[in-house]
C-alpha positions in Angstrom: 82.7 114.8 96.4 81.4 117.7 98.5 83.5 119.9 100.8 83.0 119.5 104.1 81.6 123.1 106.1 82.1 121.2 109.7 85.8 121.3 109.4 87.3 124.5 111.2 89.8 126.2 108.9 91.5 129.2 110.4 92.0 132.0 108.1 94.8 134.2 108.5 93.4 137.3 105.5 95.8 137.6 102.8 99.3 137.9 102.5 100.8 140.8 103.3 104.4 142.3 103.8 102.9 143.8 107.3 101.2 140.6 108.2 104.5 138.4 107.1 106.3 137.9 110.5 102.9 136.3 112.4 102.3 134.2 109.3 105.7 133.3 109.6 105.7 132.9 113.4 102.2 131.4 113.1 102.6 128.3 110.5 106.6 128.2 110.4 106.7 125.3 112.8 104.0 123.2 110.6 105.7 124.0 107.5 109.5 123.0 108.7 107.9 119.7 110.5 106.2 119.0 106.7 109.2 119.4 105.7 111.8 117.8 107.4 109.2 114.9 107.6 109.5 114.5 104.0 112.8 115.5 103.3 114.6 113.8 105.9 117.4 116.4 106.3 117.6 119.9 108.1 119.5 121.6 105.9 117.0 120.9 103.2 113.9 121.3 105.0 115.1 124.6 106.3 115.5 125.7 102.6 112.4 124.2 101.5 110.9 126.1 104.3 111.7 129.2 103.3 110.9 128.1 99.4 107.3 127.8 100.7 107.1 131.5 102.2 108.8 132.9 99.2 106.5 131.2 96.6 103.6 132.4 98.9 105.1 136.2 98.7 105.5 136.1 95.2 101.8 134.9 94.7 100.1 136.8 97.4 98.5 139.1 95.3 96.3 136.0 93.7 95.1 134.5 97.3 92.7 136.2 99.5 92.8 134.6 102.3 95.5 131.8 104.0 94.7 128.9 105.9 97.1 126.3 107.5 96.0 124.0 104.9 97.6 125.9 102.3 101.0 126.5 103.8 100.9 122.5 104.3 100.1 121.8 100.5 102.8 124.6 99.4 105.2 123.1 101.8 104.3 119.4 100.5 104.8 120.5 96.6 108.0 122.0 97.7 109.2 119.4 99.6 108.4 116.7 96.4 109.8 118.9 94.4 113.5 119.3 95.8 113.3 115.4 96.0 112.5 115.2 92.9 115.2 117.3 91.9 118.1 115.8 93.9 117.3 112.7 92.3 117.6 114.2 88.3 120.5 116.2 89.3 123.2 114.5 91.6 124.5 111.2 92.2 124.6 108.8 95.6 125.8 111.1 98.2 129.0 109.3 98.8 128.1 108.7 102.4 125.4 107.0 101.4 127.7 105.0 98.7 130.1 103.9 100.9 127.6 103.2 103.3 125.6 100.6 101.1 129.2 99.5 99.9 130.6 98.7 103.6 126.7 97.2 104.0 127.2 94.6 100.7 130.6 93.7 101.7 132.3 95.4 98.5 134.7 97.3 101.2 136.5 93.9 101.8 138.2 93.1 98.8 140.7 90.7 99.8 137.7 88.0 100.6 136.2 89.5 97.2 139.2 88.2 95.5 139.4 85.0 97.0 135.7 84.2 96.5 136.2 84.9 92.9 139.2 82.6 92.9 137.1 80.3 94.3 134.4 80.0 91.8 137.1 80.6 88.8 138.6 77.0 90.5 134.7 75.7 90.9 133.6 76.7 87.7 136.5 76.1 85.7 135.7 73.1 83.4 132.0 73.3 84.4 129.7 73.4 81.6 127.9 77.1 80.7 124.3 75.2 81.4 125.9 74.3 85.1 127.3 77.4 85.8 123.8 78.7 85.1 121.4 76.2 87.1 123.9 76.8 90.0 122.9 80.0 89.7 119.3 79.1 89.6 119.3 77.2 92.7 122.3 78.3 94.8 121.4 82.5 94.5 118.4 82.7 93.3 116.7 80.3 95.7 114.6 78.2 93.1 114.2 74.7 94.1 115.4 71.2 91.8 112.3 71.1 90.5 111.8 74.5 89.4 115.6 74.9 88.2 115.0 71.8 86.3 112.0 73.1 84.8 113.5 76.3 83.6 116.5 74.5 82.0 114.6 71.6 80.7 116.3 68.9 82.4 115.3 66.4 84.8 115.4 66.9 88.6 117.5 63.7 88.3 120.0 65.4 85.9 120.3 69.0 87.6 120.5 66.8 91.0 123.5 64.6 89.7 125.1 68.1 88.2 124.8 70.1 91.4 126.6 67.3 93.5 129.4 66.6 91.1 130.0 71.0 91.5 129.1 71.1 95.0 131.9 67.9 95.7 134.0 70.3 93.7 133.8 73.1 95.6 134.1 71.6 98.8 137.7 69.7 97.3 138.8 73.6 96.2 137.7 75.1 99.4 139.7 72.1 101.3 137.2 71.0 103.3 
């Protein structure tokens, strides 16, 4: 693959501690919209802002010259990098665990209980086989035949076993 010579890249020179504040004023606002695009959170996109100018500093006396294009791939690695991070060194954020908990419906535990009452009643002198093709077909969406299939019955035999649960359930729900 060739580089391509039609594409205008603005070179800045090298990095300097003079030249610092217009590189800083110049690609800052590229380099904090990289990050907070990736990031997806100020605070660390602020941070991983000025990551990217202090790994630039520290390096300046191996570049020559700075284009745009490198403050967005410095800003990129950063960015993947804290993400990376955060995910090795913390747990769920607990906003975003109780979040996901209030979104599944673990938050209510009263109905919780109940449903699991509920299926303790259903499944109660149900055989392990039934307990596991109504889990085939009831949560895991397979169809008779397919359920029937992967317990190697027939479709006649997981049909009659379903019914005489489902009649179950419906006399333990009172319905």
């Amino acid at each position: 693959m060739y580089a391509r010579t039609d594409v205008n890249m603005e070179k800045s020179g090298p990095i300097t501690l003079e030249n610092f504040d217009e590189l800083y004023r110049k690609f800052g606002p590229m380099v904090l919209r990289r990050c907070r695009y990736l990031l997806k959170d100020e605070e660390q996109a602020l941070d991983a802002m000025q990551d990217t100018f202090v790994r630039l500093i520290e390096r300046r006396t191996r570049l020559s010259d700075v284009c745009s294009s490198l403050f967005y791939t410095v800003a990129t690695t950063v960015s993947l990098n804290k993400i990376r991070s955060n995910k090795v060194r913390s747990s769920p954020e607990t906003g975003n665990l109780l979040r996901a908990m209030a979104e599944s419906g673990i938050v209510d535990h009263e109905k919780r209980v109940d449903a699991s009452l509920l299926l303790d009643a259903i499944f109660a002198e149900a055989q392990e086989d039934t307990r596991c093709m109504a889990v085939l077909h009831y949560l895991d969406g397979l169809t008779l035949e397919e359920t029937a299939r992967e317990m190697r019955m027939s479709v006649s035999g997981i049909r009659k076993r379903l019914s005489v649960l489902r009649k179950k359930a419906l006399r333990c729900a009172g319905v």
